[in-house]
TIRO-2110 file (N, C-alpha, C; in Angstrom, 1 decimal):
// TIRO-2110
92.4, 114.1, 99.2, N, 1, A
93.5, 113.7, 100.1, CA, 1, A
92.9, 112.7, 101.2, C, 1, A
91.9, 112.4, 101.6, N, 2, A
91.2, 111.5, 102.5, CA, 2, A
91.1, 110.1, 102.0, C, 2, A
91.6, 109.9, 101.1, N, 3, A
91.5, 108.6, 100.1, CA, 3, A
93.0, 107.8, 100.4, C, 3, A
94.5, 109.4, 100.4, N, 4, A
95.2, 108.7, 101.4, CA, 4, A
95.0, 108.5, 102.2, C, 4, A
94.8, 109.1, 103.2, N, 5, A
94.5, 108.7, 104.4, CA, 5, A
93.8, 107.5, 105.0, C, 5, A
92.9, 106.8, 104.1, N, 6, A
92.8, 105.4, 104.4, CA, 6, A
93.4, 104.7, 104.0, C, 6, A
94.2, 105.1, 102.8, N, 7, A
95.1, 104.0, 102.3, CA, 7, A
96.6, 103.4, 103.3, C, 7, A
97.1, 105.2, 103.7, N, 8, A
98.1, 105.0, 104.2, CA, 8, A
98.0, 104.3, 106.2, C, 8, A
96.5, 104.8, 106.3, N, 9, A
96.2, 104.1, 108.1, CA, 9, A
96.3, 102.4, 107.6, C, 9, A
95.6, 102.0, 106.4, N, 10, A
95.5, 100.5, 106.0, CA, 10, A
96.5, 99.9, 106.1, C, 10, A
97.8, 100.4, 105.5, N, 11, A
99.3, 100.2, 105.5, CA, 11, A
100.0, 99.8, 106.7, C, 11, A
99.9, 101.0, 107.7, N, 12, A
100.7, 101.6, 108.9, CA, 12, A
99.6, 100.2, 109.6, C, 12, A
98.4, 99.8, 109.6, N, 13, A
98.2, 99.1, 110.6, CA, 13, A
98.5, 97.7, 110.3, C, 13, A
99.1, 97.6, 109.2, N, 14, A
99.7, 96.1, 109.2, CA, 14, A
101.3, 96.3, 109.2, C, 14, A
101.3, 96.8, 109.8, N, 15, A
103.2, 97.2, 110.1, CA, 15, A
103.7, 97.3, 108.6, C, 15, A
103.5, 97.8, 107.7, N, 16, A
103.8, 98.2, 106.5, CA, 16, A
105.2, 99.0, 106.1, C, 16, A
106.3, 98.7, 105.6, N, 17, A
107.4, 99.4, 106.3, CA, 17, A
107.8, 100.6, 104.6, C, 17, A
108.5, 101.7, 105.4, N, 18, A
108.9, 102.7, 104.4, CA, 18, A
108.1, 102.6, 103.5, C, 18, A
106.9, 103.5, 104.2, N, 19, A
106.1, 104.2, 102.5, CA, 19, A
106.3, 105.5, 102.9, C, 19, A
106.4, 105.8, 101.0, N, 20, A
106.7, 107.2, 100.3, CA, 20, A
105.7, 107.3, 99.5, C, 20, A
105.1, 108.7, 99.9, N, 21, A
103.9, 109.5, 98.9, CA, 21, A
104.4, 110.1, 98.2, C, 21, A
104.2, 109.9, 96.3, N, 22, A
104.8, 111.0, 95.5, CA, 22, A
103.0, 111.5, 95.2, C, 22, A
103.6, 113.1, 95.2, N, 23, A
102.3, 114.0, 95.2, CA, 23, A
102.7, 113.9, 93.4, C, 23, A
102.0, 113.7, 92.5, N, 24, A
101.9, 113.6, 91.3, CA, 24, A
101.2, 114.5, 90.4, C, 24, A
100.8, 115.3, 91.4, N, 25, A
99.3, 115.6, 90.5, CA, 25, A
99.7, 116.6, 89.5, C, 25, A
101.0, 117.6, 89.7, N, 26, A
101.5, 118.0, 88.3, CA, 26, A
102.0, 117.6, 87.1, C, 26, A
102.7, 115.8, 87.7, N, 27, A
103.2, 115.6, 86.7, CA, 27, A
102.7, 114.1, 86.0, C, 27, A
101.2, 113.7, 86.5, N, 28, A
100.4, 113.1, 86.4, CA, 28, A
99.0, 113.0, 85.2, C, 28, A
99.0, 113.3, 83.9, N, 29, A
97.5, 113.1, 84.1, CA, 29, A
96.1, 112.0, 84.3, C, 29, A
97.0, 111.1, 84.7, N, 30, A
96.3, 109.9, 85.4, CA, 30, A
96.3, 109.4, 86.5, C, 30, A
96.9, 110.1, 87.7, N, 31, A
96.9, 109.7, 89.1, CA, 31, A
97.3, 111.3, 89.9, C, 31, A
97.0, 111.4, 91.0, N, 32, A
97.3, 112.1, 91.3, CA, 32, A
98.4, 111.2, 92.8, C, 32, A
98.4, 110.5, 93.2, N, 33, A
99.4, 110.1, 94.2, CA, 33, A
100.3, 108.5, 94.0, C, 33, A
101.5, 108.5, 94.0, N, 34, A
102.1, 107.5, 93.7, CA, 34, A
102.5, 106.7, 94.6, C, 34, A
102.3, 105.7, 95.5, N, 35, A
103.0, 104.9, 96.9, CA, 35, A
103.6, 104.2, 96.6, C, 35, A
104.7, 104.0, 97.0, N, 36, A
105.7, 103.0, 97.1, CA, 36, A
105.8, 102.5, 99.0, C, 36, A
105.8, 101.2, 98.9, N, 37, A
105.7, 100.3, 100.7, CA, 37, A
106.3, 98.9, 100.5, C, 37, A
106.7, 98.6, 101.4, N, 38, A
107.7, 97.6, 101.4, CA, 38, A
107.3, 96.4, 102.9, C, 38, A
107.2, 95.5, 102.3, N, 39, A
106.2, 94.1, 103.3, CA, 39, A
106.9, 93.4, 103.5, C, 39, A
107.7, 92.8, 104.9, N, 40, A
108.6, 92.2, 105.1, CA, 40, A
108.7, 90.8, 104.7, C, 40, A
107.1, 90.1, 104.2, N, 41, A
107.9, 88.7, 103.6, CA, 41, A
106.2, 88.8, 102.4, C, 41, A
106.4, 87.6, 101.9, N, 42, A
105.1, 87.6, 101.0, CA, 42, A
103.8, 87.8, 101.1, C, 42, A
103.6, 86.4, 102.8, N, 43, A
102.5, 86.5, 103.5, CA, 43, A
101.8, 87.8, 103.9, C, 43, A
102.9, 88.7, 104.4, N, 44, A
102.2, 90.3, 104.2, CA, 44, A
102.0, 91.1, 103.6, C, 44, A
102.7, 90.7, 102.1, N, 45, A
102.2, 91.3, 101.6, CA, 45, A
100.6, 91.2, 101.1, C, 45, A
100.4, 89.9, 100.7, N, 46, A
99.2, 89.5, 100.5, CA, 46, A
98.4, 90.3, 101.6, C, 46, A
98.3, 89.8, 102.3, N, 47, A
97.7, 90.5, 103.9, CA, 47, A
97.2, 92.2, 103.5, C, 47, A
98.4, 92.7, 103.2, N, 48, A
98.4, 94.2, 103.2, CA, 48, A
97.4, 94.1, 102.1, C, 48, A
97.1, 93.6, 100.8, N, 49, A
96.3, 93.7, 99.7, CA, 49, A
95.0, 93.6, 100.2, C, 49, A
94.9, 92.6, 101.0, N, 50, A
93.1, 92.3, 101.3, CA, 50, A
92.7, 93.4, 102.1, C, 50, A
93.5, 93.5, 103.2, N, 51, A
93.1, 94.7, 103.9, CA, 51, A
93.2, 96.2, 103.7, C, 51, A
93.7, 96.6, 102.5, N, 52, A
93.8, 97.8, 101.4, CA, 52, A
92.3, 97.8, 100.8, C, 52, A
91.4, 96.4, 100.5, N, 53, A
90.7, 96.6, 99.7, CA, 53, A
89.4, 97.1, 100.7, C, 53, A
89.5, 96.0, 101.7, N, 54, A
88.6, 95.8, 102.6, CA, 54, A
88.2, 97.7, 103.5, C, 54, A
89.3, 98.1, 103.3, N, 55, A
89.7, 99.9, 103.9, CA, 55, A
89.1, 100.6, 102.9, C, 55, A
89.3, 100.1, 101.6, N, 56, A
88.9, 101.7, 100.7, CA, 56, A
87.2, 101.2, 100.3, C, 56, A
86.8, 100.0, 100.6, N, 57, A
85.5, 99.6, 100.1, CA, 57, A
84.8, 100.2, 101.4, C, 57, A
85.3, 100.2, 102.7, N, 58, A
84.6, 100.5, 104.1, CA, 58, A
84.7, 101.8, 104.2, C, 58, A
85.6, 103.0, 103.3, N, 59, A
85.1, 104.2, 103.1, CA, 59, A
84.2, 104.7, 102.0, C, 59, A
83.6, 103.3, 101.0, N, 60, A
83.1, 104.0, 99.8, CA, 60, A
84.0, 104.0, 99.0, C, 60, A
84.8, 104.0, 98.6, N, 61, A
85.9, 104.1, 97.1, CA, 61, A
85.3, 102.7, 96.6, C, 61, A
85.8, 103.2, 95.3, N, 62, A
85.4, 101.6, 94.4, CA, 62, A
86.6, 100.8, 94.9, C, 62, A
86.3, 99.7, 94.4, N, 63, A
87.4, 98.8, 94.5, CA, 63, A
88.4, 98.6, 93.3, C, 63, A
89.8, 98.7, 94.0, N, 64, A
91.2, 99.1, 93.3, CA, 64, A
91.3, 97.8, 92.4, C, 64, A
91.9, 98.5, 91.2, N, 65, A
92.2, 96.8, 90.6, CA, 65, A
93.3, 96.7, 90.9, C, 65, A
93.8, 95.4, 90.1, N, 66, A
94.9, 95.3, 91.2, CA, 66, A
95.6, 94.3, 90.2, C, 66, A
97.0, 94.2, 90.2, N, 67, A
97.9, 93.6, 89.5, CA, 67, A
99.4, 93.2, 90.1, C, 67, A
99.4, 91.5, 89.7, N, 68, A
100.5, 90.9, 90.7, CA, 68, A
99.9, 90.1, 92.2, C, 68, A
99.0, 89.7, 91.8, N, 69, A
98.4, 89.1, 92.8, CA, 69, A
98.6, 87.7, 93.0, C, 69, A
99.4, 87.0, 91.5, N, 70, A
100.2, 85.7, 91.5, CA, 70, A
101.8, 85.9, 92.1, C, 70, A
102.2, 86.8, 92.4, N, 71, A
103.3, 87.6, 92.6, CA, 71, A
103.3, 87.5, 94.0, C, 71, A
104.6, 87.4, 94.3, N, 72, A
104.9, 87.0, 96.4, CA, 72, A
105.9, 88.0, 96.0, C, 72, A
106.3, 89.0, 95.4, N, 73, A
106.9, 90.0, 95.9, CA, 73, A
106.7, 91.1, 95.3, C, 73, A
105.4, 91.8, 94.2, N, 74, A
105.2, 93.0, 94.0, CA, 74, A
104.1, 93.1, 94.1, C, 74, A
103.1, 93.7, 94.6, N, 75, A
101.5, 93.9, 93.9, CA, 75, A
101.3, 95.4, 93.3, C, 75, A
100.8, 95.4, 92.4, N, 76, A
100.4, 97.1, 92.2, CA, 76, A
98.6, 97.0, 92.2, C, 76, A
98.2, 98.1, 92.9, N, 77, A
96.6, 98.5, 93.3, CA, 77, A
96.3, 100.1, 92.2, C, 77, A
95.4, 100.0, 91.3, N, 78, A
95.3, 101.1, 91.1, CA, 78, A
93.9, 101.7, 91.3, C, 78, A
93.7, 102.4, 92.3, N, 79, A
92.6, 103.4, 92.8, CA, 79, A
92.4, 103.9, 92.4, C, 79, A
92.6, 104.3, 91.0, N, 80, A
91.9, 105.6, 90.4, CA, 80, A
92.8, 106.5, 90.6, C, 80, A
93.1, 107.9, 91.3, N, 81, A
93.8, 108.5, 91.7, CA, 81, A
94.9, 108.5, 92.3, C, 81, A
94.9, 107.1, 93.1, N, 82, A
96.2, 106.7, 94.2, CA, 82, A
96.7, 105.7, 93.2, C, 82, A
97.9, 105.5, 93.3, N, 83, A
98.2, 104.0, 92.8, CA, 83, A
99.3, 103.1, 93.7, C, 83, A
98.7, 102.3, 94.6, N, 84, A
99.5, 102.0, 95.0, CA, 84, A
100.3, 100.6, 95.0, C, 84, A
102.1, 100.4, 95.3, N, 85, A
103.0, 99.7, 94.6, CA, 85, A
103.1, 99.1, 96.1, C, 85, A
103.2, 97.7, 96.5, N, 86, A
103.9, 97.1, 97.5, CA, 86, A
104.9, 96.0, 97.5, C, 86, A
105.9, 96.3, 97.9, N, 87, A
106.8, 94.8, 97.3, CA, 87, A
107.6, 94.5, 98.8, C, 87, A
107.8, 93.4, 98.2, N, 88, A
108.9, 92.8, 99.4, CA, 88, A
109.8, 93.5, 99.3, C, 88, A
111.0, 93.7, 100.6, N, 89, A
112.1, 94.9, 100.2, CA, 89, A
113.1, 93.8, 99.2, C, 89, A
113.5, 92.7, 99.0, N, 90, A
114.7, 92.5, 98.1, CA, 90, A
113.7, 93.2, 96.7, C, 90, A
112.7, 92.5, 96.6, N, 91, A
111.9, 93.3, 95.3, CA, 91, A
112.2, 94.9, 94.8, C, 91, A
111.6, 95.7, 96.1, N, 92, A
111.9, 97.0, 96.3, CA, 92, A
113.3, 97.1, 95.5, C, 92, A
114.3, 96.8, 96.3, N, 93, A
115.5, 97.2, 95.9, CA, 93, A
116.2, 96.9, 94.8, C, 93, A
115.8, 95.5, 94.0, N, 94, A
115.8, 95.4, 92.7, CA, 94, A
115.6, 96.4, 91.7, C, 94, A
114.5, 96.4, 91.7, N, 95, A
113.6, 97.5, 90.5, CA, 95, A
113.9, 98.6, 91.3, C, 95, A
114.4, 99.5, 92.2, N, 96, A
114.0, 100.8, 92.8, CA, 96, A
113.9, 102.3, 92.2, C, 96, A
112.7, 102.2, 92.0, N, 97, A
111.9, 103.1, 91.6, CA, 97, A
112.0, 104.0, 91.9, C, 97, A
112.2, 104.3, 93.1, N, 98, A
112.8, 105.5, 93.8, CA, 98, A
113.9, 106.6, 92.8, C, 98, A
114.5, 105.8, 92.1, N, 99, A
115.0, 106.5, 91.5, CA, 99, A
114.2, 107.5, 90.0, C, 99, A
113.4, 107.2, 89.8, N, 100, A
112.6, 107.3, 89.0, CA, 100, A
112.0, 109.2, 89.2, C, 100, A
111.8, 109.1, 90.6, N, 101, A
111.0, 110.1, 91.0, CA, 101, A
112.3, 110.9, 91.8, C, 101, A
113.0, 111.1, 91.7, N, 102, A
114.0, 111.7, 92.7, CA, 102, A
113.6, 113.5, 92.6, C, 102, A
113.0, 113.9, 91.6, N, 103, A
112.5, 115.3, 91.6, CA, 103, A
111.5, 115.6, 92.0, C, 103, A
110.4, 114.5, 92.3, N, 104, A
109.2, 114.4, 92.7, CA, 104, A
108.9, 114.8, 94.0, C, 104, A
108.3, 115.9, 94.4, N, 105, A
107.9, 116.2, 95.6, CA, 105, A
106.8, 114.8, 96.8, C, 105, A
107.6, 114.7, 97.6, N, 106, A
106.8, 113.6, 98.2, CA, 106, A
106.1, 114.6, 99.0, C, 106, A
105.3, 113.7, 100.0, N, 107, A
104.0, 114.1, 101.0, CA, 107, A
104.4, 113.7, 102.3, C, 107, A
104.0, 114.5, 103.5, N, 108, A
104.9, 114.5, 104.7, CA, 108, A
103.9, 113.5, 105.4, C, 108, A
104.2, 112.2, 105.6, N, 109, A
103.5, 111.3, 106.2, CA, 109, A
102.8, 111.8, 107.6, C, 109, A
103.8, 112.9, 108.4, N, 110, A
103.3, 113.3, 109.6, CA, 110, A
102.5, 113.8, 109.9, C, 110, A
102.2, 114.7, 108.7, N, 111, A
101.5, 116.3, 108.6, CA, 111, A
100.1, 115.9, 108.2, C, 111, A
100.0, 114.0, 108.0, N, 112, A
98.6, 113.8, 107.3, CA, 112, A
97.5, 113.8, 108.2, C, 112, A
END
């Protein structure tokens, strides 16, 4: 769980807007946490990427690969166990995934 926790302080300190932790790990056998986050224009998104990488390399994690990096409104990061999805919100709301997991127990942002 400390692997979110850098992920999601990385997020939260670039003003990173509405992220959702899906706890996965029952219905996963390749990740145990799913993020979905939403960057209010492209520039931050990008932004939020380098400083995702720059966070989980400055705790020790390997470095996430990462897909959509030609992309100004989705990137997906896969950590190994975290996987994390950031899009611009018209993006977001396009494709919303959200719907995907609606049975999926999320994780209490507050409680972390």
């Amino acid at each position: 769980m400390e692997k979110i926790h850098v992920v999601i302080e990385a997020l939260e300190s670039l003003k990173i807007e509405d992220i959702v932790v899906y706890d996965m790990r029952e219905r996963s056998p390749f990740f145990d946490y799913f993020i979905l986050s939403t960057a209010r224009n492209s520039r931050q998104l990008k932004a939020a990427v380098n400083h995702l990488k720059e966070h989980l390399n400055a705790a020790k994690y390997d470095h996430p690969d990462v897909e959509g990096t030609h992309s100004n409104a989705w990137v997906l990061m896969d950590a190994k166990d975290v996987v994390v999805n950031i899009f611009t919100k018209e993006e977001r709301a396009f494709y919303n995934i959200e719907k995907m997991w609606l049975d999926v127990p999320t994780i209490d942002l507050d409680a972390l």
